[in-house]
N, C-alpha and C positions, 0 to 999 in steps of 0.2 A: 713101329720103326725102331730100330737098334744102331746106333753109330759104332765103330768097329777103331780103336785107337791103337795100334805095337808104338810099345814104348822099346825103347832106344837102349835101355837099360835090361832088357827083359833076361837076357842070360845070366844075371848076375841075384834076379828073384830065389833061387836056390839055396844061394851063398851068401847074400845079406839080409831078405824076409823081404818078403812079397810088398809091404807096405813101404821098406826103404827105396826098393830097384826103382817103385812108383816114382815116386820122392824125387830121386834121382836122377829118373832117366825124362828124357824129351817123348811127349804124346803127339802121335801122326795121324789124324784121322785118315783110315786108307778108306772104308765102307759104309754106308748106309744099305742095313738090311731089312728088307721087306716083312717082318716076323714080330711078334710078342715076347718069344721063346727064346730066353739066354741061351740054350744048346741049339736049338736050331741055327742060331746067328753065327756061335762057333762051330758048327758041323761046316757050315756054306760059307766060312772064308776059312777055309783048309783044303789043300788038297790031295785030293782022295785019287777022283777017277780021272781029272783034265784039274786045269787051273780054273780056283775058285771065283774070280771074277768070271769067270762062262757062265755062272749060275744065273739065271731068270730072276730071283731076288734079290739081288745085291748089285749097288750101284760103285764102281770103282771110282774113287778120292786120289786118286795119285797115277802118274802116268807110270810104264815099268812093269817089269815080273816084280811082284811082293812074295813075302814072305807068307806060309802061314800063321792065323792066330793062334801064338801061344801063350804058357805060360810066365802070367808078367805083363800081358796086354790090357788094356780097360775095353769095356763096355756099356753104353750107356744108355739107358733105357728108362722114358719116361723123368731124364734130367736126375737120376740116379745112378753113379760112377758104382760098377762090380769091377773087379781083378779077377782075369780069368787066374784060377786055382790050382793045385797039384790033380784035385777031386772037385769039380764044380766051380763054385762062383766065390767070391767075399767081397761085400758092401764096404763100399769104401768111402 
């Protein structure tokens, strides 16, 4: 299982470093994902082809249309915080 956090701050990862936006911004857990798999978890709260909460493995945390996950978000897997990345993941 993978918890799914957009931080509040996430558009500003670009502009101040990935680890400040964190820093800075408020964590929302919107998802618990059904998966092992850090890109699976971000594949299935984005969306693609319908809204990501439709997915079968993901449980929706917040009432509302959400955002997708992006960059500037945490992910937490196994009680270990990742930042989703420009390119992949970093251990935070």
């Amino acid at each position: 299982m993978i918890s799914v956090y957009h931080n509040s701050n996430f558009l500003a990862a670009h502009r101040i470093g990935l680890k400040e936006a964190i820093k800075q911004g408020i964590l929302i857990k919107v998802a618990d994902v059904d998966t092992e798999d850090l890109d699976k978890a971000y594949e299935l709260t984005n969306n693609i082809d319908h809204s990501w909460w439709e997915n079968t493995e993901v449980t929706k945390c917040v009432p509302g249309s959400i955002r997708s996950t992006s960059v500037g978000d945490v992910l937490i897997h196994n009680e270990i915080k990742y930042a989703v990345d420009i390119m992949g993941f970093t251990r935070i």
